[in-house]
C-alpha positions, 0 to 999 in steps of 0.5 A: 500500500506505500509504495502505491501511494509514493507511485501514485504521487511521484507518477502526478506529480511529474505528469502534472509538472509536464502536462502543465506546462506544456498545456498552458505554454500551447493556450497561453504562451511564454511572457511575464505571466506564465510562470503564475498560469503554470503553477496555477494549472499544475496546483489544479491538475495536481489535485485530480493526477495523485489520487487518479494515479494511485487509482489507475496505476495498479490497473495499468500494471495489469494491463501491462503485464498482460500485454507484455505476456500476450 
């Protein structure tokens, strides 16, 4: 169950720090404000990703698994 937890941080967090910027620097571009956009769409998004991936990451394994398998 703990290393679920770190995973499911360590995968959103990461996920949300590059989806995040690369997001808002696509819809916003780069000037003065940016770096307050990103860390607004990453405080956001970081809030659905953990539990998201703490959620789906054990069924992706799975999935892996039996792809891997297959």
């Amino acid at each position: 169950m703990k290393l679920r937890i770190v995973t499911g941080v360590l995968m959103g967090t990461f996920m949300s720090i590059i989806m995040s910027g690369f997001i808002t620097a696509v819809n916003t571009g780069f000037d003065a404000g940016f770096v307050a956009r990103w860390a607004y769409a990453f405080s956001v998004a970081w809030v659905i990703a953990v539990p998201l991936a703490a959620l789906v990451g054990p069924v992706a394994r799975k999935w892996a698994e039996a792809l891997v398998r297959a």
